[in-house]
C-alpha positions in Angstrom: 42.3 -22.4 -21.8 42.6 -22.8 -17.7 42.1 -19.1 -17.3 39.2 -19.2 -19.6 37.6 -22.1 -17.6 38.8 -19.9 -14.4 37.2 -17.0 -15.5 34.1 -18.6 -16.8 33.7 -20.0 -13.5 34.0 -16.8 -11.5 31.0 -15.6 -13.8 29.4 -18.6 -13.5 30.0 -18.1 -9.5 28.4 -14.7 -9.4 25.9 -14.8 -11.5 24.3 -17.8 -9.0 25.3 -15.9 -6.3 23.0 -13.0 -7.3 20.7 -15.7 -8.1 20.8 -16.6 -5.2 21.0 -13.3 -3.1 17.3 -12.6 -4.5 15.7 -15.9 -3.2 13.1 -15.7 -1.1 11.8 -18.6 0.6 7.9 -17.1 0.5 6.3 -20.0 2.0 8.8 -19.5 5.5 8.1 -16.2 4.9 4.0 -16.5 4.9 4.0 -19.1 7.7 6.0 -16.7 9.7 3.4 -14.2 9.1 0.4 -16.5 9.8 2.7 -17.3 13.4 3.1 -13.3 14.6 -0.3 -12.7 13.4 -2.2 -16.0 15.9 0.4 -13.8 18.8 -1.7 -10.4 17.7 -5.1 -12.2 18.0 -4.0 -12.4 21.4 -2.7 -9.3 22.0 -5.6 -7.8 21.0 -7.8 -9.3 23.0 -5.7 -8.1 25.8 -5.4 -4.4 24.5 -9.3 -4.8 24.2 -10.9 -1.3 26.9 -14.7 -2.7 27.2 -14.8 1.1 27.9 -13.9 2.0 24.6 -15.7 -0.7 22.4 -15.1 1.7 19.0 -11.6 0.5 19.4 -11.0 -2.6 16.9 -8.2 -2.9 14.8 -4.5 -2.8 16.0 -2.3 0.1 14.1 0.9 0.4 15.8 2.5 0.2 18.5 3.4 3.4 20.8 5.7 2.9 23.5 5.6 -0.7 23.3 2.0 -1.0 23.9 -0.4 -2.3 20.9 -2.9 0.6 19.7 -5.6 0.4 18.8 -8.3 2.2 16.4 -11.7 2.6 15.8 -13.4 1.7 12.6 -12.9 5.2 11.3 -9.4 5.4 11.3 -8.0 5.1 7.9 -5.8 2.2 8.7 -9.0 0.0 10.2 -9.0 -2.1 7.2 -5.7 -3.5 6.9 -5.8 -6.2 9.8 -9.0 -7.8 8.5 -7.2 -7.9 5.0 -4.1 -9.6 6.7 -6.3 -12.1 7.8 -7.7 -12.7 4.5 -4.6 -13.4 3.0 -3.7 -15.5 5.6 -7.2 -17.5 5.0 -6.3 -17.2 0.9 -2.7 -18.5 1.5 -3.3 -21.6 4.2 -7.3 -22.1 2.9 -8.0 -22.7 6.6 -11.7 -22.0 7.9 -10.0 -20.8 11.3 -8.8 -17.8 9.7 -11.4 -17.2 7.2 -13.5 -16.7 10.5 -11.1 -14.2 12.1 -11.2 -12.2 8.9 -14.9 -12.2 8.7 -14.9 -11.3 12.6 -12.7 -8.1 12.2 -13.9 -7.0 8.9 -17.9 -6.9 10.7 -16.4 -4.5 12.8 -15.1 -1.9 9.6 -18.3 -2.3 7.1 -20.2 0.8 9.2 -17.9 2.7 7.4 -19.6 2.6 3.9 -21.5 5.6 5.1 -18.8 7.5 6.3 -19.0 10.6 4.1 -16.2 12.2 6.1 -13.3 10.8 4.4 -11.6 9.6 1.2 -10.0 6.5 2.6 -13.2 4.0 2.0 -10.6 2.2 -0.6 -8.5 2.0 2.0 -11.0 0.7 4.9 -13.6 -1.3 3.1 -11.9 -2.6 -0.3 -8.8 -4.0 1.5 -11.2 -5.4 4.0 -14.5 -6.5 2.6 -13.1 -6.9 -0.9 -10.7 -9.1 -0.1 -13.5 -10.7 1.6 -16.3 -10.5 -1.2 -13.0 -11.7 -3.8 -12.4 -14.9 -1.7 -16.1 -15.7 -0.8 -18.3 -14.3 -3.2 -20.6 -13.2 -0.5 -23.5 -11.3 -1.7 -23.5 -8.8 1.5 -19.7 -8.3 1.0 -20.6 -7.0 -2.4 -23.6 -4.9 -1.3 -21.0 -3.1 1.1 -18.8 -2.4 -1.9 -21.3 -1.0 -4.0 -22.7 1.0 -0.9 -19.0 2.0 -0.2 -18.6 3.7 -3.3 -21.8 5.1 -3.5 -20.3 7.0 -0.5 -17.1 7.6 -1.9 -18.4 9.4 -5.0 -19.9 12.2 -3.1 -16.7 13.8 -2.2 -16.3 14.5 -6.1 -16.4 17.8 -7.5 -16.8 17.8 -11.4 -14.9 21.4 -11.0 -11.7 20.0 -9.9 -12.1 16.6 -11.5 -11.2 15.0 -8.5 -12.1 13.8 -4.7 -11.3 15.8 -1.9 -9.6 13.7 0.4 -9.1 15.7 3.5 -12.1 17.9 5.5 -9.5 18.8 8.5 -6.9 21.6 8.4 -9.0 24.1 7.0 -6.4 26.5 7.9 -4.2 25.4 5.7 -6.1 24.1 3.0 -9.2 24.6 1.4 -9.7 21.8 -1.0 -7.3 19.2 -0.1 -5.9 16.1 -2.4 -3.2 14.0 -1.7 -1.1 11.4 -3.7 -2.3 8.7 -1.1 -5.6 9.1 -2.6 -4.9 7.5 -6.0 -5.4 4.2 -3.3 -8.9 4.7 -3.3 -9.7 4.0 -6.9 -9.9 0.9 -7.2 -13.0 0.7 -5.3 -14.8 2.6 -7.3 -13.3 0.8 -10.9 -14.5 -2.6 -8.6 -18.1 -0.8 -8.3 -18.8 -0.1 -11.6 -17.9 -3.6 -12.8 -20.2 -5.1 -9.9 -23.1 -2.9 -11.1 -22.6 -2.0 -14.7 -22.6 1.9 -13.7 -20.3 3.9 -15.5 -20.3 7.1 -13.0 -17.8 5.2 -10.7 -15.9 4.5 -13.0 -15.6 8.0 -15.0 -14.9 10.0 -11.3 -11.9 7.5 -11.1 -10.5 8.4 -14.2 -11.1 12.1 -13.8 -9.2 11.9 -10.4 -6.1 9.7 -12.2 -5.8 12.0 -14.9 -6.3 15.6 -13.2 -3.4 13.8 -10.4 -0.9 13.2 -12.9 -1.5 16.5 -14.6 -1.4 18.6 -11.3 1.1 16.4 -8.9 4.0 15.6 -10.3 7.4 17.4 -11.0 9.2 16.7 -14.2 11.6 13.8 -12.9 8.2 12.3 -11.8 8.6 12.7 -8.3 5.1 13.6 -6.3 4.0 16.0 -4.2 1.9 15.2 -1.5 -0.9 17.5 -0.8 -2.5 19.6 -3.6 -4.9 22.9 -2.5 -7.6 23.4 -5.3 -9.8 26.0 -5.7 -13.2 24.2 -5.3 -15.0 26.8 -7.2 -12.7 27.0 -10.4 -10.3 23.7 -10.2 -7.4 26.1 -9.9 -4.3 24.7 -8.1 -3.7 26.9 -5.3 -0.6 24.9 -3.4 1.7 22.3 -3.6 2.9 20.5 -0.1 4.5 17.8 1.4 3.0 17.0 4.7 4.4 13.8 6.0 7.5 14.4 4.2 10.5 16.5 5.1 9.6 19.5 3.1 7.2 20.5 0.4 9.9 20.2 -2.8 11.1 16.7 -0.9 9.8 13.6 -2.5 7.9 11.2 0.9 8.4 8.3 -0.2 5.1 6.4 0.5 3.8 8.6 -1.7 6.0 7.6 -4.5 5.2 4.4 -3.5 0.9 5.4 -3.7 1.6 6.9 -6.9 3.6 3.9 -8.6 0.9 1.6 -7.3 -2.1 3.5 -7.6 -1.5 3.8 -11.9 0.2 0.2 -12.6 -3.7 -0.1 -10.9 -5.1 1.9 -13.0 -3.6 1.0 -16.2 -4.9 -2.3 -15.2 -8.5 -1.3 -15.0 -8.4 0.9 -18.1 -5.8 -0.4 -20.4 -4.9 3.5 -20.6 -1.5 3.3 -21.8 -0.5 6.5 -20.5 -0.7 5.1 -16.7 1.4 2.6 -17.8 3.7 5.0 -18.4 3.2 7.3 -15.7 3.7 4.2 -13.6 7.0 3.2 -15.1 8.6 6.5 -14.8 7.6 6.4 -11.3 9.2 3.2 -11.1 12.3 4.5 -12.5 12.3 7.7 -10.6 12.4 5.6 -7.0 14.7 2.6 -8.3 16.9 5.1 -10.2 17.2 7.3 -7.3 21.1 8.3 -5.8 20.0 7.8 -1.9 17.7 4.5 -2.6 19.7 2.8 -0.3 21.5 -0.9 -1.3 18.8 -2.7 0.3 16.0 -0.9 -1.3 14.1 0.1 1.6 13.7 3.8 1.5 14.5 6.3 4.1 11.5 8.2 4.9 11.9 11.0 2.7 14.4 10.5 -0.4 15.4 13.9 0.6 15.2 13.7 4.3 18.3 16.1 5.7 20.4 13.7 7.6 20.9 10.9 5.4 22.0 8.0 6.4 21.1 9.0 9.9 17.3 9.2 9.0 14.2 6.4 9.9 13.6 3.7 6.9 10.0 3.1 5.7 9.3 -0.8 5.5 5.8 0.1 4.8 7.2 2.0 1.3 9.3 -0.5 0.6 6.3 -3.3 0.8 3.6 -1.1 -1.5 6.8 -0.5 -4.0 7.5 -4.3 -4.2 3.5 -5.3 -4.4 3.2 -2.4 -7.1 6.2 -3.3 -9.3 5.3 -7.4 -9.2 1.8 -5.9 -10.7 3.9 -3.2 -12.9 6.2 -6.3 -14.2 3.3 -7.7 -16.1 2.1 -5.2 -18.3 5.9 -3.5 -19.0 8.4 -3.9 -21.3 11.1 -4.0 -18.3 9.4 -6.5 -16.2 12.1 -9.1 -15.7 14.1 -5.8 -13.9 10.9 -4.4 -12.4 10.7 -8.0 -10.8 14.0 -8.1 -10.1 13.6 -4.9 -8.1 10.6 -5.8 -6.6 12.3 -9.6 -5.2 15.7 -7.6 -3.9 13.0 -5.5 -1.8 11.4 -8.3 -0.7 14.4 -10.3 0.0 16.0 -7.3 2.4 11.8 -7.5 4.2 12.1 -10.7 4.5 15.5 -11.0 6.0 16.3 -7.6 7.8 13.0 -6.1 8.9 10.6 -8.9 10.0 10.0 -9.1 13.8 11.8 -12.3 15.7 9.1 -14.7 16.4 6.6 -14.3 18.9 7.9 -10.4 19.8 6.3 -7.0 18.5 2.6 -8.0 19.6 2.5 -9.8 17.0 3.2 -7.8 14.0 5.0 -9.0 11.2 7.2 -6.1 10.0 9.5 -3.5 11.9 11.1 0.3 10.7 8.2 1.6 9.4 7.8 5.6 9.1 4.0 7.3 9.6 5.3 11.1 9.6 8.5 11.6 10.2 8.5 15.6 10.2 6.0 15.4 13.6 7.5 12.5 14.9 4.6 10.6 15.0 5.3 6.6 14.4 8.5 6.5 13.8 10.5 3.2 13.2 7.8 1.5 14.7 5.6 -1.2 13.5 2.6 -0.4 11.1 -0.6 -2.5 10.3 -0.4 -1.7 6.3 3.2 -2.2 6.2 2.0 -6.2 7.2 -0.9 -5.7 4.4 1.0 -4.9 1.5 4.3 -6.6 2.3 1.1 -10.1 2.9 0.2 -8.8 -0.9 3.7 -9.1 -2.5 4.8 -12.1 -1.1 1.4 -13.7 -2.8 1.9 -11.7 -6.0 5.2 -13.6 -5.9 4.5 -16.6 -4.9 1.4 -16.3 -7.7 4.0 -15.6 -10.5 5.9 -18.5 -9.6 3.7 -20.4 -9.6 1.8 -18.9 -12.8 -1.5 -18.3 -11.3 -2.6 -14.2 -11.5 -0.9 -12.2 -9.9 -3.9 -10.0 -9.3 -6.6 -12.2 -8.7 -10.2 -10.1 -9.2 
């Protein structure tokens, strides 16, 4: 009987200790993040070249100096969505107009026919805003947005082109990152009632799974199609280490992009797509203990290679969403909170340092050495998104709140 008391104890001992190992005190977490983000209101102001007034969003920093970008960067949306989330979690009017402030400065871009990334620019941006205020221009942007967006479909590949540089490489370009996009066009058609948005994102998620993935599930990056016959004509990696590697921000766009899906359609097969993604990232032999993946998961010089915090953050936002609708949710979650746990602990900036962003170790493209282990402004965004899909959960609000 003692060593069954003994024993039950040590169980007992564990069990709250792993308990334990996966708390995450979210609100320290969020008010930590509202503190570094008031320090990068100032250091962008500072950064600010009257010469160069296109330059309005920070992205990263390069040598220790903040960087800006213009509006048509594909990463100009993410601070004004940091700042909503900030307004959505404290419910302060200060912050509410900071994020109007910066996301004036992005809406030009719902004209921009010249890239794919209008999800990424305007919906994290002015949907966010149009979702918190209900503002009737926010929503005209949207629907102007993805108006825009539409044009770079080609009913002969069934999906968007994403890319209209490196035409000596590729001649119809489409990469896993794109799968991002769709939800501003599934948010268009149920702002206006008009299907066509609607029916181009489901032609691009289902010619995407068909065409970029291997058998374990694992995605390629860039896909070549023939823009004439749909053909595939290549299969790359470009910001990975090789073109049969597996980047892993793309697994984390592809794992993300169809739990989105699946939510906008109720298409079970994106449900499933999206948990075998799951599993091939969470399964996978170099996923290191604290779950925040090396660049690529078969970068060469493992463990000697860069970590992507900003993988890590769109994993755990996309399997918090992913737990809801799947029959493994409570170990979906449980993934999800031992990622966010190692963020929150191991890779957040000290207080007041960085220029004011929130996480550190994040990974642009490791292969040309650009941003590397640095700081990166949708690493902030979508770790900002998890810890309120979290703290939503817990709470039992939505998780994804429309």
């Amino acid at each position: 009987m003692k060593y069954k008391c003994i024993s039950t104890a040590i169980v007992s001992l564990v069990f709250h200790s792993f308990s334990y190992a996966q708390k995450i005190d979210i609100d320290k977490a969020l008010d930590h993040a509202a503190k570094q983000t008031s320090v990068m209101l100032l250091e962008v102001e500072k950064a600010k070249d009257p010469a160069k007034p296109e330059l309005v969003s920070p992205r990263t920093l390069d040598e220790g100096e903040l960087k800006l970008v213009a509006s048509r960067d594909w990463t100009s949306g993410f601070f004004p969505g940091v700042l909503w989330y900030l307004s959505e979690y404290t419910g302060s009017k200060e912050w509410e107009k900071q994020a109007k402030k910066f996301t004036a400065e992005i809406e030009r871009e719902k004209t921009n026919g010249g890239t794919h990334d209008m999800g990424f620019k305007i919906y994290c941006s002015v949907g966010n805003g149009y979702r918190l205020t209900a503002d009737r221009h926010y929503k005209d942007v949207i629907i102007e947005s993805a108006k825009t967006l539409s044009g770079r479909f080609n009913p002969r590949t069934g999906v968007m082109r994403s890319w209209d540089h490196s035409s000596d490489k590729w001649i119809n370009p489409v990469i896993i990152d794109n799968m991002m996009n769709l939800e501003l066009l599934f948010a268009a058609t149920k702002l206006t009632g008009d299907s066509s948005f609607y029916k181009i994102a489901v032609s691009h998620a289902n010619t995407t799974m068909k065409n970029h993935f291997r058998p374990d599930y694992s995605s390629y990056h860039v896909l070549d199609y023939d823009p004439e016959t749909g053909a595939v004509l290549k299969k790359n990696t470009h910001q990975g280490y090789s073109h049969e590697s597996s980047w892993s921000r793309g697994q984390a766009w592809a794992l993300y992009g169809y739990a989105m899906c699946f939510r906008e359609t109720k298409d079970p097969q994106y449900l499933k797509q999206s948990e075998n993604i799951a599993n091939f990232i969470l399964k996978h032999k170099r996923l290191p203990k604290d779950m925040v993946p090396y660049s690529d998961f078969d970068a060469p010089n493992i463990p000697n290679e860069a970590r992507d915090a900003s993988a890590a953050a769109v994993i755990a936002s996309g399997l918090y969403e992913l737990s809801l609708y799947s029959k493994q949710g409570k170990r979906l979650r449980k993934a999800a909170d031992k990622i966010m746990k190692s963020l929150t602990t191991k890779y957040t900036a000290a207080p007041g340092q960085a220029k004011g962003f929130i996480l550190l170790h994040s990974t642009g493209a490791a292969p040309s050495k650009s941003e590397v282990d640095v700081p990166l402004s949708y690493a902030d965004y979508y770790y900002l998104e998890a810890l309120l899909r979290k703290k939503n959960l817990e709470e039992g609000k939505p998780v994804v709140q429309l």
